[in-house]
N, C-alpha and C positions, 0 to 999 in steps of 0.2 A: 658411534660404535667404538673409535678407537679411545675413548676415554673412560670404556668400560673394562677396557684391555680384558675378555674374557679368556678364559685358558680353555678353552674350547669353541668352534661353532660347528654346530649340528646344521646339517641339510639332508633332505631327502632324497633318497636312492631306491633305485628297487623295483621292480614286474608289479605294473599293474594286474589285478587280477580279474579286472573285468574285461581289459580291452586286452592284457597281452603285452603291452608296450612298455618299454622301458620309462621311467620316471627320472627324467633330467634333474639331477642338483641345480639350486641358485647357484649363482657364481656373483661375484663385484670383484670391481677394482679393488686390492690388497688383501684379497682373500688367503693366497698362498702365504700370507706371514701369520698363521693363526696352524692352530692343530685344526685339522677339521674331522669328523665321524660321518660317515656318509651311510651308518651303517644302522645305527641306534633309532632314528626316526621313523623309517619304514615301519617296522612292527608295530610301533607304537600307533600310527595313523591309521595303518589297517584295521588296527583290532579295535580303537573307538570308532573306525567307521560302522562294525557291525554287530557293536552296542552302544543302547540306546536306555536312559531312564526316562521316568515318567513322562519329564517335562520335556524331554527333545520328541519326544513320539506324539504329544497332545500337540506341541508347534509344528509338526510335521504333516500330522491330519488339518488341523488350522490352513496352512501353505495349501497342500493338496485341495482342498477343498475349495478356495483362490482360484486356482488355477483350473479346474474341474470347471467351474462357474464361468470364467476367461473363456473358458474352449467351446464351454454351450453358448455363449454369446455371441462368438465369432459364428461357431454355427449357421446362429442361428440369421448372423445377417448375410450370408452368404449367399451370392447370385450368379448364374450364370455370367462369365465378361467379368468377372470383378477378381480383383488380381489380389494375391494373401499380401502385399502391402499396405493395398486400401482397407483391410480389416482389421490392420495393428492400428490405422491410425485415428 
């Protein structure tokens, strides 16, 4: 990092908006000798979170459908006495 010497480092800052909660910056060892913006990335994150082109929404239904499957499976082996550990595994 420091032989990139950048003149800036961005970290995220900022109110989650789902949960409410404040979004903690990274920090490291020699952070404080950098300009840093804790301001810029927030919007930025947000607003690609809630857009989306073709191909993140087709791997999205892809995942979802994964998991969908995962879920009817576990389902479906589920028995009385039988603990959600012994189902992951």
């Amino acid at each position: 990092f420091e032989g990139r010497a950048p003149s800036a480092v961005y970290v995220q800052r900022g109110k989650n908006s789902d949960s409410g909660t404040e979004v903690q910056p990274a920090s490291f060892e020699g952070l404080d000798q950098y300009q840093v913006n804790e301001e810029a990335l927030h919007t930025v994150v947000y607003e690609t979170r809630a857009r989306k082109n073709d191909e993140e929404i087709r791997l999205l239904r892809y995942v979802n459908r994964i998991s969908s499957d995962a879920h009817i499976a576990m389902m479906r082996g589920a028995r009385p006495g039988l603990m959600e550990y012994q189902l992951e595994s």
